[in-house]
N, C-alpha and C positions, 0 to 999 in steps of 0.2 A: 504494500500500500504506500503510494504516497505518503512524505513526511508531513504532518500538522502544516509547518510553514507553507508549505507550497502549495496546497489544496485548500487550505482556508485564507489565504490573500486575496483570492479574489472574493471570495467574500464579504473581506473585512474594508475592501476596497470598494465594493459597493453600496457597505451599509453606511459608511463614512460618507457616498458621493449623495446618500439618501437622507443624510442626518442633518449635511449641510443645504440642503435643499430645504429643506424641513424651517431651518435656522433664517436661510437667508431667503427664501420670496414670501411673499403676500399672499398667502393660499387659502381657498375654502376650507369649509370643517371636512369636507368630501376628499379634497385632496389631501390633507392631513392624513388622515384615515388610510386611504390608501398607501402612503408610504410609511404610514407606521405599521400597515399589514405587514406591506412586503420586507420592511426589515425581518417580523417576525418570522417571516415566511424564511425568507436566509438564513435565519439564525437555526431553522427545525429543520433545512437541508443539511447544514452542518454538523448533527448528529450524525446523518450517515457517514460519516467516516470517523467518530468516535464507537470504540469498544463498549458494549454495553455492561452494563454491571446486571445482577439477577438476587430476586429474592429468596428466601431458601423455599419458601411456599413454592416461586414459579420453578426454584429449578428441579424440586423433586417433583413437581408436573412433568416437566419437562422433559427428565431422564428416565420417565414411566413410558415418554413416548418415544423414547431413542434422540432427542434435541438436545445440543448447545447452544441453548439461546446466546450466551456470548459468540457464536459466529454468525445469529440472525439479525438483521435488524427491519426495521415498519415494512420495507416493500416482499419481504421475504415471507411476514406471517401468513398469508392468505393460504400461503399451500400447507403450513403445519398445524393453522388456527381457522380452520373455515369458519366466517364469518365475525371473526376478530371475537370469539367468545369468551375464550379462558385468558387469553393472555392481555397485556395492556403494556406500551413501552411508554414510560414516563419520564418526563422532564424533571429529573432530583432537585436539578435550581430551577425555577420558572419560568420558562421563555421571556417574561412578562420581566423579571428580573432584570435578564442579561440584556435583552433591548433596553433598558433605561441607565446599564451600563456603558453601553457603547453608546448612547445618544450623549451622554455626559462626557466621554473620551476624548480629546481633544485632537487627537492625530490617528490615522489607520495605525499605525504600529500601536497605540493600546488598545483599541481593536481588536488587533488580532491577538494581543496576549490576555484580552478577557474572554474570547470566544476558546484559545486553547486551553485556559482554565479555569473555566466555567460552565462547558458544556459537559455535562454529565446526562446518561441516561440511563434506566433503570428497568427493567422487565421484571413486572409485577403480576400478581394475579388480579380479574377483574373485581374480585372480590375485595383486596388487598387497597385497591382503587375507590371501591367504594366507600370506605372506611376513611380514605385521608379527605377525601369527600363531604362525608359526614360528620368530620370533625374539626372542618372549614379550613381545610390545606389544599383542595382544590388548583386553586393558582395564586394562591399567598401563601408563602412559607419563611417567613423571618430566617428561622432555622429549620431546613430540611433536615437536618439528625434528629433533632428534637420533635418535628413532626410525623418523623418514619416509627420512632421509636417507642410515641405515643399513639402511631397505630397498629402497632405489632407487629410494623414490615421489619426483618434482620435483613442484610444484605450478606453476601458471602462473597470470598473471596474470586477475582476472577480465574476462567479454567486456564486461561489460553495465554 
């Protein structure tokens, strides 16, 4: 795989050309919106080329079905999880976070050094989900360990 650097510049490079756009015209609430989408949107492609981490719940799912989920990620589920039932890939820090990092960033270069340590992703059960859900971690999470931890999710070390 591609190193970090090289695979996520361009992206870091676009959310910056997005950020300053954002900063420097006159724009509607509509156009606002839209690039504050599309940074998020950047930011949730950028998972796929981070390693997933897995909960112990999904990964003894997991290894009941013959899966590493640490070598799956979002576009792969379809053929191990028809119809995205059991499994859920989660954002450990909240996309919603790390976009208001980089909008605050001053230059692509910490950009890119908050997208390569910041992006975490986590394959949970749906149930697991439900629960961080229910107990309003949804897409606020102060503290993510604090949050997992008071939903019962453990994480386990990666395989690979």
């Amino acid at each position: 795989m591609a190193k970090a650097n090289n695979i996520l510049k361009p992206f870091a490079c676009s959310i910056r050309a997005k950020a300053c756009a954002l900063r420097e015209n006159e724009l509607t609430k509509s156009q606002q919106a839209r690039l504050l989408e599309s940074i998020s949107d950047d930011i949730k492609k950028c998972t796929n080329f981070v390693v997933p981490e897995v909960s112990r719940a999904a990964r003894k799912e997991a290894l009941n079905l013959g899966i590493d989920l640490c070598l799956k990620g979002w576009h792969d589920q379809p053929r191990f999880d028809r119809g995205r039932k059991k499994f859920h890939l989660e954002h450990y820090i909240p996309v919603s976070d790390i976009r208001r990092e980089c909008l605050a960033a001053k230059t692509e270069l910490k950009i890119l050094k908050t997208l390569k340590n910041r992006l975490r992703v986590v394959w949970i059960l749906k149930s697991e989900d439900a629960k961080l859900t229910q107990l309003g971690f949804r897409s606020k999470r102060r503290d993510p360990k604090t949050a997992y931890r008071n939903a019962g999710i453990e994480l386990v070390r990666k395989t690979r």
